[in-house]
VMD Tcl script that draws the C-alpha trace (Angstrom):
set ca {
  {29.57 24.67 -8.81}
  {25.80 25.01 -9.88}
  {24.98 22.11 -7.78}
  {26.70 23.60 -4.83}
  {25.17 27.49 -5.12}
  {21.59 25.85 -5.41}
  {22.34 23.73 -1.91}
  {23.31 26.91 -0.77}
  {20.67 29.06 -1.26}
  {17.99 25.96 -0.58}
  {19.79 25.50 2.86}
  {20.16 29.46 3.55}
  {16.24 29.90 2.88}
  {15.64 26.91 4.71}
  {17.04 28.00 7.73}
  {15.75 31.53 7.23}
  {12.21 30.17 7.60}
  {12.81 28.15 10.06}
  {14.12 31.75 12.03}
  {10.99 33.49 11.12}
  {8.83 30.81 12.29}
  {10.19 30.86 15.51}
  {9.80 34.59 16.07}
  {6.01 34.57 14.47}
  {3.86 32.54 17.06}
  {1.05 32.82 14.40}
  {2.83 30.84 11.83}
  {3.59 28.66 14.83}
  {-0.33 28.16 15.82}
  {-0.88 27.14 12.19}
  {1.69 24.91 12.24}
  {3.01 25.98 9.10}
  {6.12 23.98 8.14}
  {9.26 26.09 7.98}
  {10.04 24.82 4.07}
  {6.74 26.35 2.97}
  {7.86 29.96 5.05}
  {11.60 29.37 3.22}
  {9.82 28.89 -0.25}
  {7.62 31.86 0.00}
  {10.70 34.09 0.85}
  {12.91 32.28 -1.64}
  {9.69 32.80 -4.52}
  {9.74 37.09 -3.18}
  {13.56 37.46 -3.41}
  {14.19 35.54 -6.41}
  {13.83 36.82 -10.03}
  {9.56 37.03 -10.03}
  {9.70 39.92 -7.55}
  {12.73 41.32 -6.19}
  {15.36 39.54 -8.36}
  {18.21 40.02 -5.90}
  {18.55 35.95 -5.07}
  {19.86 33.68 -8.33}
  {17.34 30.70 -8.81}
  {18.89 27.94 -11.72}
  {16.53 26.37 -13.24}
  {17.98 23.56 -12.04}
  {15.87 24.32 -8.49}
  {12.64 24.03 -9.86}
  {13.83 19.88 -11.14}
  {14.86 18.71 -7.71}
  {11.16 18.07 -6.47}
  {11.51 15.74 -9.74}
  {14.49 13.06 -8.03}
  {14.07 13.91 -4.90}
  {10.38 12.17 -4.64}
  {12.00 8.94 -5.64}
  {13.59 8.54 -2.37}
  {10.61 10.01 0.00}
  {8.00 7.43 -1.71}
  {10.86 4.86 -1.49}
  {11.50 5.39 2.16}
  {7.96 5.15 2.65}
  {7.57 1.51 1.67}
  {10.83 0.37 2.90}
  {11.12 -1.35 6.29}
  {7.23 -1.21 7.49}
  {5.66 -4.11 8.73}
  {2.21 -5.43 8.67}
  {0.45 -5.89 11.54}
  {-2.97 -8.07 10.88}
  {-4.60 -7.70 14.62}
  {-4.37 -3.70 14.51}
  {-5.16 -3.81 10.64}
  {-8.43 -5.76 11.88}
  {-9.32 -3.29 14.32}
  {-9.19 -0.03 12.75}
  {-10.93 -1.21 9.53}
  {-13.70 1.66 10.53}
  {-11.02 4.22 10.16}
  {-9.59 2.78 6.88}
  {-13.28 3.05 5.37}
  {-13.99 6.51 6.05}
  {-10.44 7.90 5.26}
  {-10.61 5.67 1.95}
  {-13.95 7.12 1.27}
  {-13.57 10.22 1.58}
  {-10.41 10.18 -0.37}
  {-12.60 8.55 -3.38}
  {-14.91 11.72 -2.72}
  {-12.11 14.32 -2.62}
  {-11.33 12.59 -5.88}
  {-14.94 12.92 -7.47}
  {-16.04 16.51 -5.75}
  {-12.61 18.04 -6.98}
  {-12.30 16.84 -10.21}
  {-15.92 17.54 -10.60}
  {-15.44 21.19 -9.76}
  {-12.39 22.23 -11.40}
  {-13.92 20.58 -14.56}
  {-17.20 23.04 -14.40}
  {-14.86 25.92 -13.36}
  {-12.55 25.32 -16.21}
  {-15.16 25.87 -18.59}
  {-15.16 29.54 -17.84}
  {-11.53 29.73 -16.89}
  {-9.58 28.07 -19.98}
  {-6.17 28.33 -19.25}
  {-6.21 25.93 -15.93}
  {-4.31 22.64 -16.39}
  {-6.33 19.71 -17.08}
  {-8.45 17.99 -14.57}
  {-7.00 20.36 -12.05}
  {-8.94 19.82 -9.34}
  {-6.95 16.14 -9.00}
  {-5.10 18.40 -6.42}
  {-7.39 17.47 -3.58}
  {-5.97 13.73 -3.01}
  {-2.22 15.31 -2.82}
  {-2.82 19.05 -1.35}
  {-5.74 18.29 0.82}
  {-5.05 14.50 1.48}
  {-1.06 14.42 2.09}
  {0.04 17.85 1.96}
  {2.81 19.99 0.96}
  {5.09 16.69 -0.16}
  {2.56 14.77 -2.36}
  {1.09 18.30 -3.98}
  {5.35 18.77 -4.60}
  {5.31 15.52 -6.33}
  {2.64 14.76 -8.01}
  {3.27 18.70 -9.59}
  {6.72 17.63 -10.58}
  {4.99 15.62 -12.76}
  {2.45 18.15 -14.42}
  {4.99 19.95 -14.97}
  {6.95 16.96 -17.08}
  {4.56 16.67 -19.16}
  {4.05 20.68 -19.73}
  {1.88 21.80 -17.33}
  {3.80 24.07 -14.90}
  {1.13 25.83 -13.37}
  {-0.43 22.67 -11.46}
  {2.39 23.27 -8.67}
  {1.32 27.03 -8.03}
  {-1.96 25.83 -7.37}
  {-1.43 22.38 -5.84}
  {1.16 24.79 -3.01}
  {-1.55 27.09 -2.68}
  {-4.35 24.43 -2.12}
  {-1.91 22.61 0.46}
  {-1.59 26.15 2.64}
  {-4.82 26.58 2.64}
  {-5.59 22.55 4.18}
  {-2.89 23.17 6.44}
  {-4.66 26.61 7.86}
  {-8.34 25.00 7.68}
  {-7.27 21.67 9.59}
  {-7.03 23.96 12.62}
  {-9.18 26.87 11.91}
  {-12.11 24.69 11.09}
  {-10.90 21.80 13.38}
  {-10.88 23.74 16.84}
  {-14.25 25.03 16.55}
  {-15.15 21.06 15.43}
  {-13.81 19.99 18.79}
  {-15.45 22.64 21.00}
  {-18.86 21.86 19.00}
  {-18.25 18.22 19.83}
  {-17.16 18.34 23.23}
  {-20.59 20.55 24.06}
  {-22.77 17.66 22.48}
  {-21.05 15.22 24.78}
  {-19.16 13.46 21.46}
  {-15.62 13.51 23.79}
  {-14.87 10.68 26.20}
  {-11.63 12.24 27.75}
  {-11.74 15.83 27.73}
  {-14.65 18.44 28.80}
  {-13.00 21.18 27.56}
  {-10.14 21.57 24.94}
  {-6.65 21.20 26.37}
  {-3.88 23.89 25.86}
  {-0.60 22.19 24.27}
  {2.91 22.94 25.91}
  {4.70 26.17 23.79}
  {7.90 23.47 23.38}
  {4.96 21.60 21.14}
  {4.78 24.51 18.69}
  {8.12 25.40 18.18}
  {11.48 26.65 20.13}
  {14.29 24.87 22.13}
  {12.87 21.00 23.14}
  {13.32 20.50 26.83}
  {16.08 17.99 27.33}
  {13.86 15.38 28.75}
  {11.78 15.37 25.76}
  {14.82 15.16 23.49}
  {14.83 11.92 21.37}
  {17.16 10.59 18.70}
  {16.82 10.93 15.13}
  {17.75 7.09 14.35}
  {19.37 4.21 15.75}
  {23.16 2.51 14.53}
  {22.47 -0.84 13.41}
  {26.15 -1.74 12.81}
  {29.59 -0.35 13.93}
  {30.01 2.75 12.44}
  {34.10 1.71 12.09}
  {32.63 0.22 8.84}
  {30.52 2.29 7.68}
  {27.88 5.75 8.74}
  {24.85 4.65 10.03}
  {22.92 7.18 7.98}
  {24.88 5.36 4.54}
  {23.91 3.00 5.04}
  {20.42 3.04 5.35}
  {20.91 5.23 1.99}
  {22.18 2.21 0.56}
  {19.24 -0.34 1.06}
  {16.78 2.97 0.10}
  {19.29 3.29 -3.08}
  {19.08 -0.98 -4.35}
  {15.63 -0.52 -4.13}
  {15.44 2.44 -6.61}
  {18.25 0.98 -8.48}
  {16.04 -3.04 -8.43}
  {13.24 -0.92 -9.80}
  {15.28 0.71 -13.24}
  {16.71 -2.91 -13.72}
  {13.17 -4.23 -13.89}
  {12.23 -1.22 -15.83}
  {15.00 -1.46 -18.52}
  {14.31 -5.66 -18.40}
  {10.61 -5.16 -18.95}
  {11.50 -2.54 -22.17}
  {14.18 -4.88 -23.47}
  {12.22 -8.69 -22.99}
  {8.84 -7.58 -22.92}
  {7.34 -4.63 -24.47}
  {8.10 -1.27 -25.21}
  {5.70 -0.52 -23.17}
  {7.34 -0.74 -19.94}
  {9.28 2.62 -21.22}
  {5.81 4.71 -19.46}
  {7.02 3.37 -16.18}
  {6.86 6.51 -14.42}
  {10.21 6.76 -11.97}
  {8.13 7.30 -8.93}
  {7.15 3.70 -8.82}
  {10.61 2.42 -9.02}
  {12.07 2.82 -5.86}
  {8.20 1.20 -4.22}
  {8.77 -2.14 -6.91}
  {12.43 -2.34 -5.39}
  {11.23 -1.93 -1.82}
  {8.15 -4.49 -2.11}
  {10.52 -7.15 -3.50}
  {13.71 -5.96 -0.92}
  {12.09 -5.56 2.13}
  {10.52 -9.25 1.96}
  {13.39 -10.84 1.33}
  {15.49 -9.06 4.11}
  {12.62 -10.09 6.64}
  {12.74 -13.47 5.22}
  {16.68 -13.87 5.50}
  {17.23 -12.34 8.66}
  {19.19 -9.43 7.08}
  {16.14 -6.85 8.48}
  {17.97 -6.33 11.59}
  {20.68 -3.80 9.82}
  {17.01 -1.59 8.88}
  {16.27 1.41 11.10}
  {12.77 2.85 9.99}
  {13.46 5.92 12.10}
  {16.66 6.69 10.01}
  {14.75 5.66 6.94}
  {12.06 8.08 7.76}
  {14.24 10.99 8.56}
  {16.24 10.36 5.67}
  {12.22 10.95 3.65}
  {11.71 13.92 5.51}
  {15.15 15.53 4.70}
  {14.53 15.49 1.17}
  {11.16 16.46 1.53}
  {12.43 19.64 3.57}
  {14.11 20.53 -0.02}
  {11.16 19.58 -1.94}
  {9.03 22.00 -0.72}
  {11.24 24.99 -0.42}
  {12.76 24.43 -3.78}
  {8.68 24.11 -5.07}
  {7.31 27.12 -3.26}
  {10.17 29.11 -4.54}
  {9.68 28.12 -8.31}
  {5.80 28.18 -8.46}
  {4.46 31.09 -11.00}
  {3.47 34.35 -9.63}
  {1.73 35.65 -12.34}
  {0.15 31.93 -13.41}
  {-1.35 32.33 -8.92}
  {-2.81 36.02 -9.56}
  {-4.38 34.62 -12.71}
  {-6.16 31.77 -10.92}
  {-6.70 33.00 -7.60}
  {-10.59 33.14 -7.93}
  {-11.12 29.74 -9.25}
  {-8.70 28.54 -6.69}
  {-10.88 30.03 -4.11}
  {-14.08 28.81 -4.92}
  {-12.80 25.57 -5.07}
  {-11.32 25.50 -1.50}
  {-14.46 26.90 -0.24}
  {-16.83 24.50 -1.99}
  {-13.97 21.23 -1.41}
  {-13.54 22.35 2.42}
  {-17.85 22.39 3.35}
  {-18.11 18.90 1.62}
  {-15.49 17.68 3.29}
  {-15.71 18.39 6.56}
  {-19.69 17.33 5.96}
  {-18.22 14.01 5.67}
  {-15.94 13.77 7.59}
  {-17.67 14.29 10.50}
  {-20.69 12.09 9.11}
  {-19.44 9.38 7.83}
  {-17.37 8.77 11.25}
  {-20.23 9.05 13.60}
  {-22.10 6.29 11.21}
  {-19.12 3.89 10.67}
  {-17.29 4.28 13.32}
  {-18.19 1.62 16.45}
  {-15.79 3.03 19.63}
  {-14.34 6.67 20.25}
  {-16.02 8.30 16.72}
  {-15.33 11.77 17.71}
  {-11.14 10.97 18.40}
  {-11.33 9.13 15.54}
  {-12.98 12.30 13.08}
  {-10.36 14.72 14.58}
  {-7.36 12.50 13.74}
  {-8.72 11.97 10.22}
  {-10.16 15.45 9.49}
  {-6.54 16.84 10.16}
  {-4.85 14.16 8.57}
  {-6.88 14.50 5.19}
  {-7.14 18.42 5.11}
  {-3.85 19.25 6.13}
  {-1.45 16.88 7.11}
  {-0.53 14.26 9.57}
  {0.88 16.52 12.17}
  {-2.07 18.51 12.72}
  {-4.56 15.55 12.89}
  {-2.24 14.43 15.64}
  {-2.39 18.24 17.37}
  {-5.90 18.06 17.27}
  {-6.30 15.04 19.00}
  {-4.07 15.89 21.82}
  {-6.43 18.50 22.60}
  {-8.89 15.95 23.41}
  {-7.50 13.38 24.10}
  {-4.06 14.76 26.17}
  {-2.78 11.53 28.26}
  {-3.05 9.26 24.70}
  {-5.71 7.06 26.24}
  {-7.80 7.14 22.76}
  {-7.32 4.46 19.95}
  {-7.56 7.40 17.30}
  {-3.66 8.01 17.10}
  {-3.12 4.17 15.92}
  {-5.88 3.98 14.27}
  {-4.64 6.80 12.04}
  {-1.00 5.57 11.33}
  {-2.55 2.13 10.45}
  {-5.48 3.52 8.32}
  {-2.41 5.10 6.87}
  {-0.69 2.30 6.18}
  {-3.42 0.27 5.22}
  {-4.42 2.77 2.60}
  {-0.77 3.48 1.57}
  {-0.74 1.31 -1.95}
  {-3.19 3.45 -3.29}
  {-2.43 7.17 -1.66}
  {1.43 6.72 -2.92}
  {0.43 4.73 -6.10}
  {-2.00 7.96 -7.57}
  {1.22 10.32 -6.84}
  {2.29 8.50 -9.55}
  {-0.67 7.46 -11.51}
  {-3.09 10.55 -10.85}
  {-1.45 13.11 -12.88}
  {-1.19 10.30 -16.22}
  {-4.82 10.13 -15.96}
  {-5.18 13.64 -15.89}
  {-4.14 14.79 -19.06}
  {-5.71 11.65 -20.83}
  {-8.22 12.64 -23.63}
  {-10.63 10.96 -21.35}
  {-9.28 11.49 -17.97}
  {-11.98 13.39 -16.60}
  {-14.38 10.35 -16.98}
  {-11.60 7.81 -15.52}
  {-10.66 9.92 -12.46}
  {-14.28 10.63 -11.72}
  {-14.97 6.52 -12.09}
  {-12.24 6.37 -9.80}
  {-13.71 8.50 -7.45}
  {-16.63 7.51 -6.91}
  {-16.03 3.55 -7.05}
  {-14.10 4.14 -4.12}
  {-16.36 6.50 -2.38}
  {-19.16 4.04 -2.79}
  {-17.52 0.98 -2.03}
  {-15.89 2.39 1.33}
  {-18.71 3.97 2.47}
  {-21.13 1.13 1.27}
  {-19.17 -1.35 3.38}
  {-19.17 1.21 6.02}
  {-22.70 1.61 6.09}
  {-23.82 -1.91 5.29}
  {-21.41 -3.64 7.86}
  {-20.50 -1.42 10.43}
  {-23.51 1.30 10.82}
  {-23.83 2.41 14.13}
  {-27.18 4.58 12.92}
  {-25.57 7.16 15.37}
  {-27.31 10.52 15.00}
  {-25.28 13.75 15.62}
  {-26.94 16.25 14.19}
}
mol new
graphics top color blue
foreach p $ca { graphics top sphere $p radius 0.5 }
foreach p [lrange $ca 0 end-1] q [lrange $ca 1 end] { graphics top cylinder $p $q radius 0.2 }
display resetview
């Protein structure tokens, strides 16, 4: 019955944010994603500040389960395409590079701002690859597991970093276009183009209506949606096996396995062998992807609605320094780094990634229509495959990240991290590929 009154009120608050994002254009503008509105009203009525909604404690676990299947549905049933891997190598470098950086830069702040502020979870500042760099589902996740291992506060301020991306993406990124289309940096625009109000939110004209999947076998036998939840479900399940085989042959080692990983072991052994065999054809990625963003829907509202009131109020200065310092570096790089690496259409190419790596992939994709609004650029595929090129290591420090992080000598090992990978990105980048552009 537990189980059931938590749907309930998840679903109910779910649906109430969606409401009031539809009658507040503003939240609309900043694309702000209904789950986040839901958790914020689910976090005021519940027992922190009104107490008049129930919240189990069983809420504040679901981000913990339901992560398994997002990261798995992310692996499962993408393909590899060489040519278009090949081509948007320029994009891969400065999106890989810059993640290395928001690595080093955060984890290098929140260290010096934890000396003075004691009580902030260790190596905090790790937040920038999930808030800034995936958003509201990887902050969720990676939080989930802070909060395993006795840090709760990391999701308050992981949620809180991942509004503020969100809001910056566009309130930094439209004055970025204007400034770029005055310089002469846009080949298909010469002045910003207004998006459709279907784009932001309300009723989708029918002729833009599309399905949510497609049936890959007669549903007589069995629901199309099962049973892509079935192949998403062996590879979680493949994963435990090898788990509890590794722990029982091996070592005991095999026991730190974090669950996250499972499910993308399961799907890299799978998905092979149903290409290889010819059973691929019964795989819908669209399903599999809506079946990711479903539980990620939960994730967030049951997150925002669970974070710590009193643990935000507490930590809202360092928190704001942070963004401020994180969000001037960034978008420093950003937009230099792509003007030196990349060869053809630098300026699409910045937009996609600057909104993809502050907020989220949506508004990289809004910004880009604005300059770009008949899709002639490359930047929209060059995004999905940096993406995807980029994905073992993006999905793998979900995981990983937060491990390292409360190590003895994490700090050191994340800031390695970092900037290995911001120097070898951006060393290729520059070595290789330098178009010794100048913008500014």
């Amino acid at each position: 019955m537990n189980l059931l009154m938590d749907f309930m009120i998840l679903n109910i608050f779910l649906g109430l944010g969606w409401f009031v994002r539809e009658k507040f254009t503003v939240l609309q503008r900043i694309f702000m994603p209904s789950s986040v509105v839901g958790g914020i009203m689910l976090l005021i009525c519940g027992p922190q500040v009104l107490n008049i909604v129930p919240i189990s404690p069983m809420i504040g676990k679901y981000p913990n389960f339901l992560i398994d299947i997002i990261l798995t549905c992310l692996v499962f049933g993408t393909r590899f395409d060489r040519k278009r891997a090949r081509s948007y190598m320029d994009y891969t470098l400065v999106a890989a590079g810059t993640y290395g950086a928001q690595m080093f830069f955060g984890v290098g702040i929140s260290f010096l701002l934890s000396k003075i502020w004691t009580s902030m979870p260790p190596n905090w500042g790790i937040t920038a690859i999930y808030s800034f760099f995936a958003g509201h589902g990887a902050a969720g996740s990676a939080a989930a597991i802070f909060t395993e291992k006795g840090y709760p506060d990391f999701m308050g301020i992981s949620m809180v970093v991942a509004t503020v991306g969100l809001v910056a993406a566009l309130t930094i990124g439209m004055p970025l276009l204007n400034w770029g289309i005055r310089k002469g940096y846009c080949e298909f625009v010469d002045k910003p183009e207004k998006l459709p109000p279907d784009y932001y939110g309300g009723p989708m004209p029918p002729e833009k209506q599309t399905p949510i999947g497609t049936v890959k076998t007669s549903t007589a036998g069995i629901n199309a949606i099962a049973l892509q939840m079935f192949f998403i479900s062996l590879c979680m399940m493949l994963g435990y096996v090898l788990r509890l085989a590794g722990v029982t042959y091996i070592s005991p080692y095999f026991k730190n396995v974090n669950d996250l990983v499972l499910g993308i072991i399961g799907a890299i052994i799978i998905w092979p062998i149903m290409c290889k065999t010819g059973a691929d054809v019964y795989v819908d990625k669209k399903t599999c992807s809506n079946i990711s963003g479903f539980c990620l829907e939960y994730l967030i509202v049951s997150a925002v609605g669970t974070i710590s009131v009193s643990a935000m109020v507490s930590f809202i200065i360092p928190i704001t320094i942070y963004c401020v310092l994180m969000l001037a570096i960034l978008t420093f790089l950003y937009v230099y780094m792509s003007a030196k690496i990349c060869k053809e259409q630098w300026f699409e190419k910045m937009v996609v990634v600057f909104g993809q790596c502050i907020g989220n992939a949506a508004t990289g994709l809004t910004l880009l229509r604005c300059i770009d609004p008949k899709n002639e650029s490359c930047a929209g595929d060059a995004g999905g495959m940096g993406l995807f090129l980029f994905m073992p290591i993006w999905v793998g420090m979900i995981a990983v990240g937060p491990e390292l992080a409360v190590l003895e000598n994490g700090t050191t090992m994340l800031l390695g991290f970092g900037a290995g990978l911001m120097a070898v990105c951006y060393g290729i980048g520059l070595l290789f590929m330098n178009t010794h552009r100048k913008i500014f």
